[in-house]
C-alpha positions as CSV (number, residue, x, y, z in Angstrom):
1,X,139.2,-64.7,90.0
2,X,138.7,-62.1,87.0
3,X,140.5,-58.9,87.3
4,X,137.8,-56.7,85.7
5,X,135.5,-54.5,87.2
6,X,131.5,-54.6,87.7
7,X,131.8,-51.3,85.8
8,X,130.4,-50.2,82.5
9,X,133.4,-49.2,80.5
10,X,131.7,-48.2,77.7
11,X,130.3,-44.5,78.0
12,X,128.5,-43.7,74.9
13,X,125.2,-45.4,73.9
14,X,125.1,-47.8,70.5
15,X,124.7,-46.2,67.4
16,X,121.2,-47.1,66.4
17,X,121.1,-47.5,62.7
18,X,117.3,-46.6,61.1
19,X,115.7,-46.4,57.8
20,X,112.4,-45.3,57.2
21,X,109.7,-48.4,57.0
22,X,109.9,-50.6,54.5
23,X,113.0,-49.7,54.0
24,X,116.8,-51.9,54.0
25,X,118.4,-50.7,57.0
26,X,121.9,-52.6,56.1
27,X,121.4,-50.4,53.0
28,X,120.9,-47.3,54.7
29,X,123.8,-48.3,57.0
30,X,126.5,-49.4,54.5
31,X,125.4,-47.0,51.6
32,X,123.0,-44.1,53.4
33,X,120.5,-45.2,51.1
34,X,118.6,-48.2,49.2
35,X,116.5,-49.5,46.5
36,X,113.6,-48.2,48.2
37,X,114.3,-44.9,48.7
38,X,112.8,-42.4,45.8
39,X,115.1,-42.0,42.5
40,X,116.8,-45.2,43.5
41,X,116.3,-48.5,41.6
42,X,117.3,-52.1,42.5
43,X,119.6,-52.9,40.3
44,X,122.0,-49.4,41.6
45,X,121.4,-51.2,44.9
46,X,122.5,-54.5,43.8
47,X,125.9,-52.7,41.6
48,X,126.5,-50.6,44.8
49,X,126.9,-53.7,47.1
50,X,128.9,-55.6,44.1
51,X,131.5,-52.7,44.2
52,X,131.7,-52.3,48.2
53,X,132.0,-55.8,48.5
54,X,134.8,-56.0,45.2
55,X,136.9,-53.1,47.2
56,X,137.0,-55.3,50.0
57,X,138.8,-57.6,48.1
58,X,141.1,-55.6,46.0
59,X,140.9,-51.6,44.8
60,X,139.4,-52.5,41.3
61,X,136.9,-50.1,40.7
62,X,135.3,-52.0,37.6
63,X,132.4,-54.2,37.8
64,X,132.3,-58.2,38.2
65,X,134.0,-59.0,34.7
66,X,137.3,-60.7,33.4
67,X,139.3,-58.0,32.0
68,X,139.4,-60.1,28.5
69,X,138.3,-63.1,26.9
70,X,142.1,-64.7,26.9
71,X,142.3,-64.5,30.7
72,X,139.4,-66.5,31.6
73,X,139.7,-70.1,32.4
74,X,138.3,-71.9,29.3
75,X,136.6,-75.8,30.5
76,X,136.4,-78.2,28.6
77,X,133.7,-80.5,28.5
78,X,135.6,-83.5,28.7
């Protein structure tokens, strides 16, 4: 009782997303390049993902810190 046709709607292949072995292919397919790769180091990885993943949430190109010490919530240790 479906409307939809037996047929493939869909009429170019899947992007296939590689990297070469040992290699992070969500790295390679988010930044075109990870830790691994030469000249690269893990801690650019790790800042590069912080920063995609910080735009996602607002446009602040700065890293994962309170702008100043008076803005951040102060607990108290009761």
């Amino acid at each position: 009782m479906c409307d939809g046709t037996d047929e493939l709607t869909i009429k170019e292949r899947p992007k296939l997303h590689v990297a070469p072995p040992g290699h992070s292919r969500a790295g390679h397919r988010a930044l075109g390049w990870c830790s691994r790769c030469p000249g690269r180091e893990v801690w650019e990885e790790l800042l590069a993902w912080r920063q995609r993943d910080n735009q996602a949430v607002d446009d602040t190109p700065r890293p994962d810190r309170a702008p100043s010490c008076e803005t951040e919530a102060v607990g108290t240790d009761g």
